[in-house]
C-alpha positions as CSV (number, residue, x, y, z in Angstrom):
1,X,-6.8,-2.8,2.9
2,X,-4.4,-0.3,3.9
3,X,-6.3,2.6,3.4
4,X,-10.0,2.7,2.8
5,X,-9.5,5.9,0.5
6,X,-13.3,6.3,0.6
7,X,-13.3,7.1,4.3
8,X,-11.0,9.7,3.7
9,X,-12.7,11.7,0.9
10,X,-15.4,11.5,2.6
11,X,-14.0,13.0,6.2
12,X,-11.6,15.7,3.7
13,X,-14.8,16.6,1.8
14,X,-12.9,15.4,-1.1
15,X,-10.0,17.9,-0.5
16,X,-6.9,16.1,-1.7
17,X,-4.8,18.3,-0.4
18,X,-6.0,17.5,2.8
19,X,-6.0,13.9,2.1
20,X,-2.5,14.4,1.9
21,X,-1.9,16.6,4.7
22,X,-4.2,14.1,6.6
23,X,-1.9,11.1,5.9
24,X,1.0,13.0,6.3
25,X,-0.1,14.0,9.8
26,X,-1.1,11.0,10.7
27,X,1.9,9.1,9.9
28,X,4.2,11.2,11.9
29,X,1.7,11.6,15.3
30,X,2.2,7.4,14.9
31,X,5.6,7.7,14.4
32,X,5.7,10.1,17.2
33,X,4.1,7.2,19.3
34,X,5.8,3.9,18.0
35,X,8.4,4.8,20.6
36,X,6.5,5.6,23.7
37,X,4.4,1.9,22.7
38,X,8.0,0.8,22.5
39,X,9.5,1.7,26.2
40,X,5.7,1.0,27.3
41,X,6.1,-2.7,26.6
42,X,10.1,-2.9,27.8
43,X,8.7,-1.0,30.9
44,X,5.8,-3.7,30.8
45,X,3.6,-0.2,31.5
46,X,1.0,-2.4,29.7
47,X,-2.3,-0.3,30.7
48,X,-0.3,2.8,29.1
49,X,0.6,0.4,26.1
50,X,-2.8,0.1,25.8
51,X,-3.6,3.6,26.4
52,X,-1.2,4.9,23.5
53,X,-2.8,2.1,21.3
54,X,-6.2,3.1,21.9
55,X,-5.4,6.8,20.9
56,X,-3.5,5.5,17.9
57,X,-6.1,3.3,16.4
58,X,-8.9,5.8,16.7
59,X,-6.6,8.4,15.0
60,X,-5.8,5.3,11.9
61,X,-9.6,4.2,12.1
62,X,-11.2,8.0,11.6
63,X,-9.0,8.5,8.4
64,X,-9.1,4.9,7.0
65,X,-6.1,3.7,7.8
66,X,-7.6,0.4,8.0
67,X,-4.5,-1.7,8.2
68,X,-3.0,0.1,10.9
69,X,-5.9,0.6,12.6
70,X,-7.0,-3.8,12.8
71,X,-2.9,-4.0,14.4
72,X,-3.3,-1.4,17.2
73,X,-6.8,-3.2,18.0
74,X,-4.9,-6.3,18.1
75,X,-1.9,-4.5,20.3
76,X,-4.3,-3.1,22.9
77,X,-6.3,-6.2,23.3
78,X,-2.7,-7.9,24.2
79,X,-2.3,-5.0,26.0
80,X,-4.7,-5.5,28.4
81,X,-4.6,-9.2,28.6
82,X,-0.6,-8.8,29.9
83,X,1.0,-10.3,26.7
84,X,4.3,-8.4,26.9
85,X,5.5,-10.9,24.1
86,X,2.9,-10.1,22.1
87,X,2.6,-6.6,22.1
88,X,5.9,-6.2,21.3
89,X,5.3,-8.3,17.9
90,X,2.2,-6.1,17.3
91,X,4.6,-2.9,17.6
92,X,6.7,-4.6,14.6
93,X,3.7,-5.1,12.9
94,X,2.7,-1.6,12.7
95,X,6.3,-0.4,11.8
96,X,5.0,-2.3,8.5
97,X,1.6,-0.9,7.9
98,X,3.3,2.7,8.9
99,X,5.8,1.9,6.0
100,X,2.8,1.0,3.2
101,X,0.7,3.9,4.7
102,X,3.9,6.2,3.4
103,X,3.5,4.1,0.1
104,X,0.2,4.9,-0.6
105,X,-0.3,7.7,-3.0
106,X,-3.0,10.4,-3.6
């Protein structure tokens, strides 16, 4: 699921202008962080990879973003277990569910 659209009625009090502006908002702040997750792994800065990641996937998990959320779970726990390798796949991975996030429509 890429985004549980339930979830975010439910936190926009069923304001779809706000579900946009949420999404919206939330697309760019990850954007905004897809580099700094980016020179954090070629830095091998993994405890602020998983720092970043952290932030990121409460930010996807509070709105739904269920997707992107499960891949920056999966980022941080590489994260912290020093899998460079890894993390950098992860970071690819989320480039994706950033991409069908944009997709979705409300």
């Amino acid at each position: 699921m890429v985004l549980d659209r339930a979830q975010l009625r439910e936190v926009t009090l069923e304001d779809e202008a706000l579900m946009r502006e949420i999404l919206a908002a939330l697309i760019a702040d990850t954007e905004q962080q897809m580099p700094l997750l980016d020179m954090a792994i070629r830095r091998t800065d993994l405890q602020q990879c998983a720092r970043l990641a952290h932030y990121c996937k409460g930010a996807c998990a509070n709105v739904g973003a269920k997707a992107a959320a499960t891949v920056l779970a999966e980022l941080e726990r590489s994260a912290k277990s020093g899998a460079p390798e890894e993390c950098s796949r992860q970071l690819a991975a989320l480039a994706t569910e950033v991409d069908r996030l944009r997709s979705e429509r409300i």
